[in-house]
C-alpha positions as CSV (number, residue, x, y, z in Angstrom):
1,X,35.5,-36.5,-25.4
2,X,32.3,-34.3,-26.7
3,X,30.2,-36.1,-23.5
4,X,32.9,-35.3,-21.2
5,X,33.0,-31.7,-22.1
6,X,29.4,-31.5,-22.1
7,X,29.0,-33.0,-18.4
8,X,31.8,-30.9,-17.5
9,X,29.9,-28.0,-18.8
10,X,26.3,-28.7,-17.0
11,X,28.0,-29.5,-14.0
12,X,29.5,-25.4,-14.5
13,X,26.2,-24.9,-15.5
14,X,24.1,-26.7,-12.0
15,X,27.2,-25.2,-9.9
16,X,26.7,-21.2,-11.3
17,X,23.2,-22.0,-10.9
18,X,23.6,-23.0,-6.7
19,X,26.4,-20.0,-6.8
20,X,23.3,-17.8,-7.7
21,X,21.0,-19.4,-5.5
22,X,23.1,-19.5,-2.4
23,X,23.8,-15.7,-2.8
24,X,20.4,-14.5,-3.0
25,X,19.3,-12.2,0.2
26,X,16.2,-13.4,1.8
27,X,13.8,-10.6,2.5
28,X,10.2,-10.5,4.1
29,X,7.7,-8.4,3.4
30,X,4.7,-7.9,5.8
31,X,1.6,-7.0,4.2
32,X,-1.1,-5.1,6.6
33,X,-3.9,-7.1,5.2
34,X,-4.2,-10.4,3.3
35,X,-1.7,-10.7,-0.1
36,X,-5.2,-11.2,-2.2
37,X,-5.7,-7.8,-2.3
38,X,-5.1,-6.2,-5.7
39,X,-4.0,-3.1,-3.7
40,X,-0.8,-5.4,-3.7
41,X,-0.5,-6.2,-7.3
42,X,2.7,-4.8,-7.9
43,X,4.4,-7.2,-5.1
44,X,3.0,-10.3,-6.7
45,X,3.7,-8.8,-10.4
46,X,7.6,-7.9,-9.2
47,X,7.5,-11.5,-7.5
48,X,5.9,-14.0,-10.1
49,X,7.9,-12.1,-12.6
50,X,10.7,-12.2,-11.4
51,X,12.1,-9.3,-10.8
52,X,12.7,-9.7,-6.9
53,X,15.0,-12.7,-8.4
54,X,16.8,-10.4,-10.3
55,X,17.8,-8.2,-7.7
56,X,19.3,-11.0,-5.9
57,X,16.5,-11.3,-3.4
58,X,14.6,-14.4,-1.8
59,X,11.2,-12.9,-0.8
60,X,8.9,-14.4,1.4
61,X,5.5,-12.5,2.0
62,X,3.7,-12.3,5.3
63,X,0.7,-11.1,6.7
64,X,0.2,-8.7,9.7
65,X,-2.9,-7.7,11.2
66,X,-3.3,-4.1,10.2
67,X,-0.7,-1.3,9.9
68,X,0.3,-0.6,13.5
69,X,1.0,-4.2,13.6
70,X,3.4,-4.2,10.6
71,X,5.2,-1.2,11.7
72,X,6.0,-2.8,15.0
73,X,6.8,-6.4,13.6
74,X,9.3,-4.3,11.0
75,X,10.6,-2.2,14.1
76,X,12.0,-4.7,16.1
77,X,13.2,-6.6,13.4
78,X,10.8,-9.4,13.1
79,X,10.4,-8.8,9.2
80,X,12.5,-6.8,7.0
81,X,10.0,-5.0,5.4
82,X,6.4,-3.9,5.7
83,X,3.6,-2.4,4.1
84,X,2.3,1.3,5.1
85,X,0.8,4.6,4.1
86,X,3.6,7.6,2.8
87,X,2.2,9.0,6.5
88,X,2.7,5.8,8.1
89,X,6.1,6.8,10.3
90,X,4.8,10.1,11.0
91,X,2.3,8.5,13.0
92,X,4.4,6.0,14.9
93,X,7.8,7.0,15.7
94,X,6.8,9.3,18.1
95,X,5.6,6.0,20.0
96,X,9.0,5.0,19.6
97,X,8.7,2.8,16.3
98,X,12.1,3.9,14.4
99,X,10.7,2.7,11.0
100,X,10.9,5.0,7.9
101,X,9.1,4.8,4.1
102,X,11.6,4.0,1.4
103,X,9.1,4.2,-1.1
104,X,5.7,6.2,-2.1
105,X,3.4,3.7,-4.7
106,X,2.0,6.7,-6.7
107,X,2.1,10.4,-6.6
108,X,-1.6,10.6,-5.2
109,X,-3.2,9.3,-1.8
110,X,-4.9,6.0,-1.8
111,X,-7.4,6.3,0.7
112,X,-11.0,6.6,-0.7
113,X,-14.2,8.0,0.8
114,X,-17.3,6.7,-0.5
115,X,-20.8,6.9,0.5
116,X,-24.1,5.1,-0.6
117,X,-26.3,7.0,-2.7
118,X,-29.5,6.3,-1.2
119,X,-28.4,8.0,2.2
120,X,-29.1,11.3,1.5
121,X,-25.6,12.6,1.6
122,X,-24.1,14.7,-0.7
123,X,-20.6,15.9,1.2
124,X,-18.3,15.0,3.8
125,X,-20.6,17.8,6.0
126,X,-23.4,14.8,5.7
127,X,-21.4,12.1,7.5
128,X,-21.5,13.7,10.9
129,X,-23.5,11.0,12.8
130,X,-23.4,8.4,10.0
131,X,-22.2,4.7,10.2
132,X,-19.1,4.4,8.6
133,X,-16.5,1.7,8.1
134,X,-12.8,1.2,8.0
135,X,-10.5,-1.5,7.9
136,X,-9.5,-1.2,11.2
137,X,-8.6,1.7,14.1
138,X,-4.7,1.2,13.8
139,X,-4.8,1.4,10.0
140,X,-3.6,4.6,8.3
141,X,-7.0,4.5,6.5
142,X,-8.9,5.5,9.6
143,X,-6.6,8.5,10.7
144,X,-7.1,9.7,7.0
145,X,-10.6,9.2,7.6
146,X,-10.3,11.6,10.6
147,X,-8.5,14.0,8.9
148,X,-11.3,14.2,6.0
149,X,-14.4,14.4,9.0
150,X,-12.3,17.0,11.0
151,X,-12.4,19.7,8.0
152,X,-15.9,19.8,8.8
153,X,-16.0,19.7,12.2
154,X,-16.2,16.5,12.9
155,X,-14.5,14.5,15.3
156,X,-13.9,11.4,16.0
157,X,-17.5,10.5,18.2
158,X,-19.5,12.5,16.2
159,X,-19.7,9.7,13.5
160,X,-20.5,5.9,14.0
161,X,-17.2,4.8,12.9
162,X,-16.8,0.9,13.0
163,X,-13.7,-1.5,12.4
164,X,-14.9,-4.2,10.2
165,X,-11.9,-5.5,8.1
166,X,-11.9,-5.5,4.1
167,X,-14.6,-8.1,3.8
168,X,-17.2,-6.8,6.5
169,X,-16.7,-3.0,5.3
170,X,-17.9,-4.9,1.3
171,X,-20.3,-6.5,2.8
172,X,-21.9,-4.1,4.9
173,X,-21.8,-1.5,2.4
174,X,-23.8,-3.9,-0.4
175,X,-26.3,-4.9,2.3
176,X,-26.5,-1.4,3.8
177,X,-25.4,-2.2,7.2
178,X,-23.0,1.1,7.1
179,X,-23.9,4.7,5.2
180,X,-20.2,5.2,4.5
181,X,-16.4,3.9,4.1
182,X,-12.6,4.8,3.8
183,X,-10.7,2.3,2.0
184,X,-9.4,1.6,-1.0
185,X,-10.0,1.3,-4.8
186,X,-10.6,-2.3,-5.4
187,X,-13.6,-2.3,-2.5
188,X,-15.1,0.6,-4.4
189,X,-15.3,-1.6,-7.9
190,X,-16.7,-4.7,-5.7
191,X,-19.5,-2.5,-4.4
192,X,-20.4,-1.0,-7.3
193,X,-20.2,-4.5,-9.2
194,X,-23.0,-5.5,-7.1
195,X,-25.5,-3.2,-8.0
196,X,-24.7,-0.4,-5.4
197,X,-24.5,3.1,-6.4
198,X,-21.8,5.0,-4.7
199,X,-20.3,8.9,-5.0
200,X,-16.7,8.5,-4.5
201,X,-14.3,11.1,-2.9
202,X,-10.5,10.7,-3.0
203,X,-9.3,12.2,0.6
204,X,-6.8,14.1,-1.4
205,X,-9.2,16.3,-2.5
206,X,-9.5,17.3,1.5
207,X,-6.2,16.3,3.3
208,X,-2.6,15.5,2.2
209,X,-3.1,12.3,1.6
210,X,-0.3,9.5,0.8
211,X,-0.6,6.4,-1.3
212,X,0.9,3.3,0.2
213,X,4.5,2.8,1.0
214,X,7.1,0.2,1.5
215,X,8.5,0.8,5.4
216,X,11.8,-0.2,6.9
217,X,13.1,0.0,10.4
218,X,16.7,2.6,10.4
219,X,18.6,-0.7,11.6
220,X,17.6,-2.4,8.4
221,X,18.4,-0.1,6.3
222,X,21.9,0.8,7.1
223,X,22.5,-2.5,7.7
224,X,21.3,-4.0,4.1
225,X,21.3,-1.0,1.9
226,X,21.5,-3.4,-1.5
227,X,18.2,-5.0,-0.4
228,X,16.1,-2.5,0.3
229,X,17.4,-0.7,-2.9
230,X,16.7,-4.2,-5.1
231,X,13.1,-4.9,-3.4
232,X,12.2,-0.7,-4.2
233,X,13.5,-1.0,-7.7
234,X,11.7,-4.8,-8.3
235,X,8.6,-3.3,-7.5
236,X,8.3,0.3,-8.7
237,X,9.3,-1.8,-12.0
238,X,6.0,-3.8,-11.4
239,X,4.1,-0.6,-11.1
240,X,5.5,0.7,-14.3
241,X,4.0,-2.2,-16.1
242,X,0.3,-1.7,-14.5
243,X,0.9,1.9,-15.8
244,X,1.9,0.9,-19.2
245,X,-0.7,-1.9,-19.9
246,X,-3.2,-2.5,-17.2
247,X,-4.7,-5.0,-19.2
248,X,-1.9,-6.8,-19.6
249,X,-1.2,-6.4,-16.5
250,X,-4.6,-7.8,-14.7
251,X,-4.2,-11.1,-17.3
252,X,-0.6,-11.2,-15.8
253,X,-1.4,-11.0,-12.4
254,X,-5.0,-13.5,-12.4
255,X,-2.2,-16.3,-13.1
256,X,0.2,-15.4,-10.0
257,X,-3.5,-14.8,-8.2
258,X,-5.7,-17.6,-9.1
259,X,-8.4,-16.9,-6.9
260,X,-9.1,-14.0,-9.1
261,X,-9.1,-16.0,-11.9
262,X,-12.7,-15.6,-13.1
263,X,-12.2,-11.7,-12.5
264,X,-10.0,-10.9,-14.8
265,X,-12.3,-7.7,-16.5
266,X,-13.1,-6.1,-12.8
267,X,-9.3,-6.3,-12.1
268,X,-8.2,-4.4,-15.2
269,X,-11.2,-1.9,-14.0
270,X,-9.3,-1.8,-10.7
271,X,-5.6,-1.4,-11.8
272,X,-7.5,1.2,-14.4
273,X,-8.4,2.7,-10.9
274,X,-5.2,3.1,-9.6
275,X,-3.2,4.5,-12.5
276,X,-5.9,7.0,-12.6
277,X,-6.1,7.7,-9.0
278,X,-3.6,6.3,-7.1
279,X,0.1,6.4,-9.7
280,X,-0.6,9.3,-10.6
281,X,2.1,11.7,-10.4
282,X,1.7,15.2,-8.5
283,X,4.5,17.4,-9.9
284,X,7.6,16.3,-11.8
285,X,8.7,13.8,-8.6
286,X,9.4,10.0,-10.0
287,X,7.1,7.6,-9.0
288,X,8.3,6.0,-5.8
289,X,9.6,9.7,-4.1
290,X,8.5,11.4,-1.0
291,X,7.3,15.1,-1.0
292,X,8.6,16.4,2.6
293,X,6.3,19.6,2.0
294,X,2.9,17.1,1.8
295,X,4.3,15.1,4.7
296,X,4.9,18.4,6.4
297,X,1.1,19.4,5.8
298,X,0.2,16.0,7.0
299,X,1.8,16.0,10.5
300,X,0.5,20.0,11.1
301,X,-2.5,18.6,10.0
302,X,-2.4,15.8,12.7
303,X,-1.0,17.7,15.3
304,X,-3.1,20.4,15.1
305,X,-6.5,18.0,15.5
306,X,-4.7,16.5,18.3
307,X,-5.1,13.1,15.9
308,X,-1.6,12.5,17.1
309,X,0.0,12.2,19.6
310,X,3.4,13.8,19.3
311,X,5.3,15.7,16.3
312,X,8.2,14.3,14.7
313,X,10.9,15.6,12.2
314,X,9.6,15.0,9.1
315,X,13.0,14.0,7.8
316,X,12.7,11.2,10.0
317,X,10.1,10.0,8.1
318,X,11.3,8.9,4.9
319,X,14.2,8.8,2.5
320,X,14.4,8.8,-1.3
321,X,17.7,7.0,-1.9
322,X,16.7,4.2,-3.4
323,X,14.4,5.6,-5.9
324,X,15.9,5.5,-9.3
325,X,16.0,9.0,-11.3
């Protein structure tokens, strides 16, 4: 009688268990660059750990090529979700790209400028006519860049400005191939790992910067409300541990990463980097909430130096209500 009660109660068990399986929600997220990156720790944190499970999601990551790319893939719908800048939508939907953040990683912009310093430049004024790279010219990265050059009076072909892609712009800055980048905190610590001095500028200090966001299309979201609200809360939860112990969090994430294995120390320098620079909070807003008044600084900003095309309502661009209090 014991063994029957016991099969009985594993078969419970294995059927709860398919239950639970079965009514996960499958979600993809499209990264604008490759999943490596430890600018994307907190997805692969919130994923080996498990807390996408726990919100009832099924998450498969993609990769796009570059952040126009994603917020047109998540526009029409062929991923859920996508990777973007808090600026991201402010720059799109006027080209008709209904897509919106739901959530700001960190209370500080993540685009970095940094310069060699054996070019003889000591301020953003110094980069007029210099060689500098970004990731790409669709990438949020480069209009932030434009946005830094044009408070000195530079424009757009009064620099060398080339799209090289994370690798090339590492590269090209350790064999001195470019003066100059934009980009983010882990390509800084790469560079300097290998011997090459760099001054570092956040573009915060010069423009209303954003740090990454996650982006959803206006369809998506009214349509799956519960999923967008689990995926937001699963990560902002990841970015609360890198917060709270980056160390722990950089042995944590080398196991989920392996091909970062062997860089354990520089990736606790990195996620250092980001708490410091990038999660920082500006003001009493939770991590993971929008300011309207910087977006609003950031579309005057564009429009007024005609980096954009069109202006949109900045209420269009964002919505905080799936950030927890």
């Amino acid at each position: 009688m014991r063994k029957t009660l016991l099969g009985l109660a594993a078969a419970a068990g294995l059927a709860v268990t398919g239950l639970s399986a079965s009514a996960q929600t499958a979600l993809t997220y499209l990264f604008p660059a490759p999943d490596f990156l430890p600018a994307f720790a907190p997805f692969q944190l919130a994923l080996g750990k498990g807390y996408y499970a726990e919100e009832g999601l099924d998450v498969t990551f993609r990769i796009g090529q570059g952040g126009a790319d994603v917020a047109t893939q998540v526009a029409v719908g062929n991923a859920d979700l996508g990777g973007g800048m808090g600026d991201t939508a402010l720059i799109v939907r006027a080209n008709g790209l209904n897509i919106r953040g739901v959530a700001l990683l960190g209370g500080q912009g993540i685009t970095q400028i940094a310069w060699r310093n054996d070019r003889d430049i000591n301020g953003i004024a110094d980069l007029r006519g210099r060689s500098i790279g970004v990731i790409g010219f669709q990438d949020t990265t480069y209009y932030n860049l434009l946005a830094v050059l044009a408070t000195e009076d530079i424009g757009r072909s009064d620099a060398d400005i080339q799209a090289l892609g994370p690798g090339g712009i590492i590269q090209n800055m350790i064999g001195g191939g470019i003066d100059a980048m934009s980009g983010v905190p882990e390509w800084i610590v790469a560079i300097e790992d290998a011997g090459v001095p760099l001054t570092v500028t956040p573009a915060r200090d010069y423009f209303a910067s954003q740090a990454q966001a996650i982006i959803a299309s206006d369809d998506y979201i009214a349509a799956h409300p519960e999923a967008v609200g689990g995926f937001v809360r699963a990560t902002l939860r990841a970015i609360h541990d890198i917060i709270d112990n980056p160390a722990q969090a950089a042995a944590d994430y080398v196991t989920y990463v392996p091909r970062h294995a062997e860089a354990v120390a520089q990736i606790e320098r990195i996620m250092q980097m980001y708490v410091a620079n990038v999660y920082a909070q500006d003001g009493d807003r939770p991590i993971g909430a929008f300011d309207p008044a910087l977006l609003q600084t950031a579309e005057d900003f564009y429009v007024g130096n005609e980096l954009v095309n069109a202006r949109v309502d900045v209420e269009d661009a964002y919505t905080n209500q799936f950030i927890p209090n």
